[in-house]
C-alpha positions in Angstrom: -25.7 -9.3 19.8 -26.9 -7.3 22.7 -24.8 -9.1 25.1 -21.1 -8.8 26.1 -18.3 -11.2 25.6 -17.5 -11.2 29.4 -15.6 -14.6 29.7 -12.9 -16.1 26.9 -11.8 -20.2 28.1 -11.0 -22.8 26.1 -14.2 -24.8 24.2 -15.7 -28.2 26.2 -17.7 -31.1 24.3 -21.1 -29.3 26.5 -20.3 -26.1 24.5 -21.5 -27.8 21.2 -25.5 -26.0 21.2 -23.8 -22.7 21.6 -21.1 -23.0 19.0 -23.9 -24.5 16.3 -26.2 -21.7 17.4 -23.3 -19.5 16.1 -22.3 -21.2 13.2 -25.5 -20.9 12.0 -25.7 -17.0 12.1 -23.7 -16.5 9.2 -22.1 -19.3 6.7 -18.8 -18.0 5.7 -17.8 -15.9 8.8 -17.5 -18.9 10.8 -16.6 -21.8 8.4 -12.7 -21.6 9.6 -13.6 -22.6 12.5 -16.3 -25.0 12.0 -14.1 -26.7 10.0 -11.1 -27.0 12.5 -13.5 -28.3 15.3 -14.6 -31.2 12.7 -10.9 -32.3 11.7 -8.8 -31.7 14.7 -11.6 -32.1 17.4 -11.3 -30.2 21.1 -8.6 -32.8 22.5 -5.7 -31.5 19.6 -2.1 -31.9 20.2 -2.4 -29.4 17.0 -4.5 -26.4 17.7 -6.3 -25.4 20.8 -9.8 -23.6 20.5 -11.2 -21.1 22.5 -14.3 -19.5 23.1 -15.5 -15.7 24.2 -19.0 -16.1 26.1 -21.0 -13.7 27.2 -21.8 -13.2 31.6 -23.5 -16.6 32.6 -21.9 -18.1 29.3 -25.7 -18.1 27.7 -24.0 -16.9 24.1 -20.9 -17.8 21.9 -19.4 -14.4 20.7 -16.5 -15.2 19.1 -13.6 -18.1 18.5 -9.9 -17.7 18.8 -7.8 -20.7 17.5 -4.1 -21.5 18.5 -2.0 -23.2 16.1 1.4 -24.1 16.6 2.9 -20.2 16.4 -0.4 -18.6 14.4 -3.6 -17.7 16.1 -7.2 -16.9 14.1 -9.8 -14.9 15.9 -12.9 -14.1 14.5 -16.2 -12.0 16.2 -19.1 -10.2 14.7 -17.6 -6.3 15.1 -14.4 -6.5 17.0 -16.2 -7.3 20.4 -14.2 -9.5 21.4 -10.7 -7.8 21.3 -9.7 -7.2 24.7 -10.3 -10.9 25.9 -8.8 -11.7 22.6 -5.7 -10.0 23.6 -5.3 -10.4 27.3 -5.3 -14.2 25.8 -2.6 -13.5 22.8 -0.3 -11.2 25.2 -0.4 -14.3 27.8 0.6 -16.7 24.9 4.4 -17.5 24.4 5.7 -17.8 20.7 2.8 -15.7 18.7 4.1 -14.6 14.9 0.7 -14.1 13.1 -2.5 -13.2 13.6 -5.1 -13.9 11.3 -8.4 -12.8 11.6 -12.1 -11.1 9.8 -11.2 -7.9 9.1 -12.9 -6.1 11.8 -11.7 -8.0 14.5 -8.6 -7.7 14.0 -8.8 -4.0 13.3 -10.2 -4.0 16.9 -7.8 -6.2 18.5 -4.4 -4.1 17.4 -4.5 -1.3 20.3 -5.0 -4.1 22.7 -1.6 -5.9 21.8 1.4 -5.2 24.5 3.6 -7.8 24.2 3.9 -8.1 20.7 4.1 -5.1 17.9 3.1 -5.9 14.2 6.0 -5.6 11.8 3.7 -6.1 8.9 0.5 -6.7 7.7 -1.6 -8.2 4.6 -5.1 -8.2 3.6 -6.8 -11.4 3.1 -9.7 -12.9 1.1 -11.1 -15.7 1.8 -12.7 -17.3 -1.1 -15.2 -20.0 -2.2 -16.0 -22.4 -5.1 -19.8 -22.8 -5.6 -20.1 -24.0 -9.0 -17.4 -26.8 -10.9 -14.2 -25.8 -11.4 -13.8 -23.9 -14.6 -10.8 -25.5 -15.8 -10.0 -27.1 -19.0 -9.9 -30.7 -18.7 -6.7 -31.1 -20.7 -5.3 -28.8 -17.6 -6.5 -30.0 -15.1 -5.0 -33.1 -16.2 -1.9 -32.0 -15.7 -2.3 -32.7 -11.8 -2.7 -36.0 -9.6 -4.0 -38.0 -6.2 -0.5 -37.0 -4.4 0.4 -40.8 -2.6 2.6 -42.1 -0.1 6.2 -42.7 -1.9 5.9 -38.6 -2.7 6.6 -37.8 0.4 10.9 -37.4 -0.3 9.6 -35.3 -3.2 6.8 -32.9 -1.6 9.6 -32.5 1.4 11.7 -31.1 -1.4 9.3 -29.3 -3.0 7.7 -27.4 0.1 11.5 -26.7 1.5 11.6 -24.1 -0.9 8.9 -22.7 -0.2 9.3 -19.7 2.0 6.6 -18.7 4.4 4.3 -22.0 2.6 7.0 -24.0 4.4 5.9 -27.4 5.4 8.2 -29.7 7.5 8.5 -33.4 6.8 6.5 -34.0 10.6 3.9 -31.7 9.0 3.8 -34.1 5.3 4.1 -37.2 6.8 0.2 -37.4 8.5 -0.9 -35.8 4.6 0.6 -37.6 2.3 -1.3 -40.1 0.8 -4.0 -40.4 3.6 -5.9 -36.6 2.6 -6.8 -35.1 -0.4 -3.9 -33.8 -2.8 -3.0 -33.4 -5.7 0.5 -32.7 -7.6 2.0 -31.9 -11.0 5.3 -34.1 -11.4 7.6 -33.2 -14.3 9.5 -36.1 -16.0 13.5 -36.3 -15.7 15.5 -33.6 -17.7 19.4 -33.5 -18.1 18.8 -30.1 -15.5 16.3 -32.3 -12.8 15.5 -35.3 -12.0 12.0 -36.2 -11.9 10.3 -34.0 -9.3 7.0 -32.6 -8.2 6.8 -28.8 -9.5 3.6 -27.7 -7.9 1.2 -29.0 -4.9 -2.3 -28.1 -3.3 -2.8 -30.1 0.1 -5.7 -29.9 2.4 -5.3 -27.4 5.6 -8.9 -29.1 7.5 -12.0 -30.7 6.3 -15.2 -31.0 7.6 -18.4 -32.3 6.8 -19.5 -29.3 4.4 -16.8 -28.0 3.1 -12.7 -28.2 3.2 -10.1 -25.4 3.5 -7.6 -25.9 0.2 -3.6 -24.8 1.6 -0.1 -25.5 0.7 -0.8 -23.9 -2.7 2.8 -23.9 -4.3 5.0 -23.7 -7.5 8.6 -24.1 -7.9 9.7 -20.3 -9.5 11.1 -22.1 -12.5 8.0 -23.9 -13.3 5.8 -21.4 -13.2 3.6 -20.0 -16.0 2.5 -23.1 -16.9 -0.8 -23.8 -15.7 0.2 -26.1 -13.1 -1.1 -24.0 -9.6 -4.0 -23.6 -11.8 -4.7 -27.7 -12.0 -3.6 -28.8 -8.6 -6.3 -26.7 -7.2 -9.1 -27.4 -9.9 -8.5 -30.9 -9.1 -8.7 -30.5 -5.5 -11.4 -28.5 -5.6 -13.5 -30.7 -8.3 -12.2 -33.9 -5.2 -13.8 -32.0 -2.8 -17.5 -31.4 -5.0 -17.6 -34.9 -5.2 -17.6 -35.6 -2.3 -20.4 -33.2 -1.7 -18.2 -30.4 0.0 -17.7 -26.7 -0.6 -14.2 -25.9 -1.3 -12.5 -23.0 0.2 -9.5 -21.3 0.5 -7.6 -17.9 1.3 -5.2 -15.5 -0.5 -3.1 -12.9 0.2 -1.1 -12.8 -3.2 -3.4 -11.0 -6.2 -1.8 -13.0 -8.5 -2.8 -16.1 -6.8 -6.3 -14.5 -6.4 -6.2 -14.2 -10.5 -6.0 -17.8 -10.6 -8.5 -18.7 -8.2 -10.7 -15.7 -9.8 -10.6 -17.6 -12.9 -11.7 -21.1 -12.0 -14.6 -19.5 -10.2 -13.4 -18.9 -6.4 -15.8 -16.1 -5.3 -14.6 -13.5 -2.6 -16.8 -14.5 0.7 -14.9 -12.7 3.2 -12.1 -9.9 3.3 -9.4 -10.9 6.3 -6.1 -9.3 7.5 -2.8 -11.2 8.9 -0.8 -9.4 11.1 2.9 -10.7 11.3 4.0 -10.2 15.0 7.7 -9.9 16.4 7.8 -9.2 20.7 7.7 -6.0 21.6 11.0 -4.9 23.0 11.2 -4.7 27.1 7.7 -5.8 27.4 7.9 -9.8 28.9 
């Protein structure tokens, strides 16, 4: 783009010919984002979407997203880092950053009010062809529905840095797409739900597969391996791409092997203030 990012302010409903004219330059690089406008809209209580514009605001250059402590930015080449992070080192509350791989290699010098304390690369990944997953496996998993909810709260509270709170479960849980793998009462547990894959957004083309967990002692299984072929083989039925990202090889193994193909390389920076800097 021969133009600038000169302005960053939050997206408006009139924006919508520049962000499609965007979206449309490249597929995969801007899917994220397509795909929160669709579920959560501009008017979110959830996440808040903004957009870097050139002088005049004739061009689109680049999206940042704010979740509830996470922000996502994505450009063509890093452009858009300082406006990025003038926004970021404004914001209150940041831990994470994630973002395409050159942007956020861009955007790190710019940071002043937080510091990274660590870091991870990121793939993000997408299933073009049915799940490869045999059926007696992909059995193992289910349509999650409403009286799991007690059960996913358990499940996800053990979940470390997956963590999902019961406010977060409660809009999910039986009204989106998910799927579970519930193991029958033992003298050791009662009946409970092992392993999970929920929906993180959806939107008319494709969806963004999340919440990909497995209780330690259930593990080895097959039972990651089922939630998301199932989820995955919901979402092709419905006509839509599913997608999802990685950080964990192993994890990356798994979605290797049902047929999840690399489409973009990220990076997640976890952020912590930076001492005397308010």
């Amino acid at each position: 783009m021969s133009e600038r990012p000169a302005v960053l302010r939050r997206l408006e409903t009139g924006d919508a010919p520049l962000f499609a004219r965007l979206v449309a330059s490249d597929q995969w690089r801007w899917a994220t984002a397509r795909m929160n406008l669709e579920s959560f809209g501009l008017q979110s209580a959830y996440m808040t979407l903004w957009g870097a514009f050139t002088a005049g605001e004739t061009a689109l250059c680049g999206v940042l997203t704010r979740f509830t402590n996470t922000v996502v930015v994505v450009d063509m080449a890093g452009e858009c880092a300082p406006l990025f992070a003038e926004m970021i080192n404004a914001e209150i509350g940041v831990a994470g950053v994630r973002g395409t791989l050159e942007t956020v290699a861009a955007l790190c010098p710019y940071l002043q009010k937080y510091q990274v304390s660590a870091q991870e690369d990121s793939f993000y990944m997408a299933l073009r062809q049915p799940p490869q997953c045999a059926p007696h496996v992909m059995a193992l998993a289910r349509p999650m529905v409403a009286s799991d909810l007690e059960k996913l709260v358990s499940l996800y509270s053990c979940a470390g840095p997956m963590y999902r709170s019961r406010a977060n479960l409660l809009p999910k849980v039986g009204r989106e797409r998910g799927f579970a793998v519930e193991e029958s009462a033992t003298p050791l547990h009662p009946a409970r739900i092992v392993s999970c894959a929920l929906m993180n957004s959806e939107g008319s083309e494709a969806g963004m597969i999340g919440g990909v967990f497995t209780l330690p002692d259930a593990r080895g299984k097959g039972y990651a391996e089922a939630c998301v072929s199932a989820i995955s083989q919901d979402l092709q039925n419905a006509g839509k791409v599913p997608t999802l990202f990685y950080e964990n090889p192993i994890a990356g193994r798994i979605y290797s092997r049902i047929g999840f193909e690399r489409v973009g390389h990220w990076k997640l920076l976890y952020l912590v203030p930076r001492p005397g800097v308010k």
